[in-house]
C-alpha positions in Angstrom: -213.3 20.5 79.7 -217.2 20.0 80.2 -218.0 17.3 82.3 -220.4 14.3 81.3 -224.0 14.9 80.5 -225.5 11.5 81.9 -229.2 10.8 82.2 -230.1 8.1 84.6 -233.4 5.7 84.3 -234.8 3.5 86.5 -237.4 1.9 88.4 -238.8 3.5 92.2 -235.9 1.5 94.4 -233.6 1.1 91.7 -230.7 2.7 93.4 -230.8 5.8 91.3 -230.1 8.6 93.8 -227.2 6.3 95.3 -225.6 5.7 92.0 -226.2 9.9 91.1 -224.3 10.7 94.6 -221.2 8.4 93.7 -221.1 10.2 90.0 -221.3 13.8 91.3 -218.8 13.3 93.3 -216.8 11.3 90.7 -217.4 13.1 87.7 -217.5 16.5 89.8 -221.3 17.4 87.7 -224.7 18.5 88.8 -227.0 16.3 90.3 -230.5 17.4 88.9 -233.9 16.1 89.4 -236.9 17.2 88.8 -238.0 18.3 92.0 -235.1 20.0 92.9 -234.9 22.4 89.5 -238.8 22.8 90.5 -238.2 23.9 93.8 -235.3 26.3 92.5 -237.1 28.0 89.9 -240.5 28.4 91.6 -241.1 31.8 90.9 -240.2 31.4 87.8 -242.0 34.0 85.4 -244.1 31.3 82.9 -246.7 34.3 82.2 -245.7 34.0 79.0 -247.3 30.2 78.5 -250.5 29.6 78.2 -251.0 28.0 81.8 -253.9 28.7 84.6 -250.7 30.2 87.2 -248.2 32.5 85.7 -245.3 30.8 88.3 -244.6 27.0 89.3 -245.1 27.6 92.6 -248.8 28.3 92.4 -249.3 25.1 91.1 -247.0 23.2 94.1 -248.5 25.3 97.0 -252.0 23.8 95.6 -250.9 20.6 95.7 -251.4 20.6 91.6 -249.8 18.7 88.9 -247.3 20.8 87.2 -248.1 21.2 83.5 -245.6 19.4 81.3 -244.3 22.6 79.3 -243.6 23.9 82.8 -241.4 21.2 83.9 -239.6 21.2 80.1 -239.0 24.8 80.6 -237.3 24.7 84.0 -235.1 21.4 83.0 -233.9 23.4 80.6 -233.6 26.2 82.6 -231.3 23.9 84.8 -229.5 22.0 82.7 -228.4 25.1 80.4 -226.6 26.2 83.7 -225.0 23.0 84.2 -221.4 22.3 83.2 -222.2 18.5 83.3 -224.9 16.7 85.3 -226.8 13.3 86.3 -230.2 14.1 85.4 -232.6 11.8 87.8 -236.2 11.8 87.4 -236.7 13.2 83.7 -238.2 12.4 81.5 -240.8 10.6 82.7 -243.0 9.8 79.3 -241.9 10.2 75.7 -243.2 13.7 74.9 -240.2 14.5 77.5 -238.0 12.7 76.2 -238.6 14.3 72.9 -238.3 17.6 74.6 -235.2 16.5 76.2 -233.7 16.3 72.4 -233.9 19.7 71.7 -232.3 20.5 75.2 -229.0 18.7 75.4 -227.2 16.1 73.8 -226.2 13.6 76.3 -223.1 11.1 76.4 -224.7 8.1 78.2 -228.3 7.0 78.9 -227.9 4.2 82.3 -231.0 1.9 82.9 -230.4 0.3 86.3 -232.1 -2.9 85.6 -234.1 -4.8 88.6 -236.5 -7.2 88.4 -240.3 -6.1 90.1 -239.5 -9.0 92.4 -236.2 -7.3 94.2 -237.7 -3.7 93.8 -240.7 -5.0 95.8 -238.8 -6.7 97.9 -236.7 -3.2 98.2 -239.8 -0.6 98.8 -241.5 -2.7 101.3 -238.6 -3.5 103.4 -237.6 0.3 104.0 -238.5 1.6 107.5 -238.6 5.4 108.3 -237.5 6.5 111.4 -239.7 9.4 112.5 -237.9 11.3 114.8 -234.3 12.0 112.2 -236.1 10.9 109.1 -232.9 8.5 108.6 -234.1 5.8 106.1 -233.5 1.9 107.1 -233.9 -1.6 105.6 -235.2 -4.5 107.9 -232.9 -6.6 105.5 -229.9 -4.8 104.0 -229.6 -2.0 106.2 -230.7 -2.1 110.0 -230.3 0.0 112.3 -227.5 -1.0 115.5 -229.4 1.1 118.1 -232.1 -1.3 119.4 -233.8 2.1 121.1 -233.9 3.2 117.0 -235.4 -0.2 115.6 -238.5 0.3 117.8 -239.5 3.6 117.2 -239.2 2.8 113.2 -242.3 3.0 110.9 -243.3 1.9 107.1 -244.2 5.2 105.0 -247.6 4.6 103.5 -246.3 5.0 100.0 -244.0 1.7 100.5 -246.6 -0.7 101.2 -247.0 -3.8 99.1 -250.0 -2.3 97.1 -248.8 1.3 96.9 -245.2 -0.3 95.5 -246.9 -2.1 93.0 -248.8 0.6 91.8 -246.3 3.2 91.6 -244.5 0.9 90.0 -247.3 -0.1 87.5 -247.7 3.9 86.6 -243.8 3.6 86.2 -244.0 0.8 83.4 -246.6 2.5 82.0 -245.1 6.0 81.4 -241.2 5.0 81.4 -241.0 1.9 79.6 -241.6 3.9 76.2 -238.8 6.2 77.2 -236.6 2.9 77.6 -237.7 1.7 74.4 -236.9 5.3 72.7 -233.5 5.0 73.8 -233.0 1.6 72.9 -233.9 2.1 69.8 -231.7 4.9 69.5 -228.7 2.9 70.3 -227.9 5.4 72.9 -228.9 3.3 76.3 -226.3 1.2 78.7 -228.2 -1.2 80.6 -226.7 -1.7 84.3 -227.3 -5.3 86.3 -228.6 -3.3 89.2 -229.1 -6.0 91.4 -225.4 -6.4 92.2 -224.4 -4.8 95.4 -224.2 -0.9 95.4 -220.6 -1.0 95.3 -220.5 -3.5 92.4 -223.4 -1.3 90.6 -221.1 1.5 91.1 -218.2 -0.4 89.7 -220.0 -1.0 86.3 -222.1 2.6 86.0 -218.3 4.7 86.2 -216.8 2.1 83.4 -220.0 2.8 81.4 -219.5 6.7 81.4 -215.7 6.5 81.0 -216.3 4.7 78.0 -218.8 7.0 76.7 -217.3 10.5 77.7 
């Protein structure tokens, strides 16, 4: 029996990547994001498109923007192989989502729901801790080492203004994927400002309901 074909939406600090980790292991799918089926098909042969680099990873070693049609082409790439997944991180604007039609038909769309307030409150709390990378919270998750706490740093990109920014461009592009699935009938909207393990509680009942 295939497993569930779940797409996941939500803001930057939603909790998606926590909530994707409890249903692979759950639901025993893929977890697939966007970056990760880029970085595995980055030599990808895309010759055949009319693009300025005939592989994805000309683009990525530039630092460029990878063309939409690129990024449809390689989702589908990854999702064809995929005997159920969490898909994190597309689509990120309607076109996509249109794309994502012709791709797959899914079981469940989830839309961890947070209010700008508590993802703020999320992004600019987080501390980096640049000697393991580890990711902290001043607030919900601390660090016990003392040695560990004093070494720890704020990432540039979770800063008050960057947060709200990223999460302006989010509103922006996402919302009329939201909207599109709404509409549809098709998306399960998740109070994701429980706790993790209360979030986690409500996103399984939602699949086994829908697979």
């Amino acid at each position: 029996m295939a497993g569930p074909r779940i797409l996941i939406l939500g803001a930057p600090g939603a909790g998606k990547g926590t909530q994707s980790a409890k249903i692979t292991e759950e639901f025993d799918v893929e977890h697939i994001t966007t970056g990760d089926a880029l970085r595995a098909n980055k030599d990808m042969d895309i010759s055949d498109m009319d693009t300025e680099y005939d592989t994805p990873r000309e683009y990525m070693d530039r630092g460029e923007l990878v063309p939409d049609e690129v990024v449809n082409a390689i989702v589908d790439e990854a999702l064809s192989q995929a005997d159920g997944f969490v898909l994190d991180g597309y689509p990120r604007n309607l076109e996509q989502a249109e794309e994502l039609e012709d791709m797959t038909d899914l079981d469940v769309v989830l839309y961890l729901d947070v209010s700008e307030d508590e993802l703020v409150h999320r992004l600019t709390g987080r501390r980096l801790d640049p000697e393991t990378d580890e990711i902290y919270h001043v607030e919900y998750n601390p660090p016990e080492d003392p040695e560990v706490e004093e070494r720890l740093v704020q990432r540039d990109d979770d800063t008050e203004e960057t947060v709200k920014e990223r999460l302006r461009v989010f509103r922006e592009n996402t919302e009329p994927v939201i909207e599109y699935y709404d509409e549809k009938g098709t998306l399960e909207r998740v109070e994701g400002e429980q706790s993790p393990d209360e979030v986690w509680e409500d996103v399984r009942a939602t699949i086994e309901d829908a697979a």
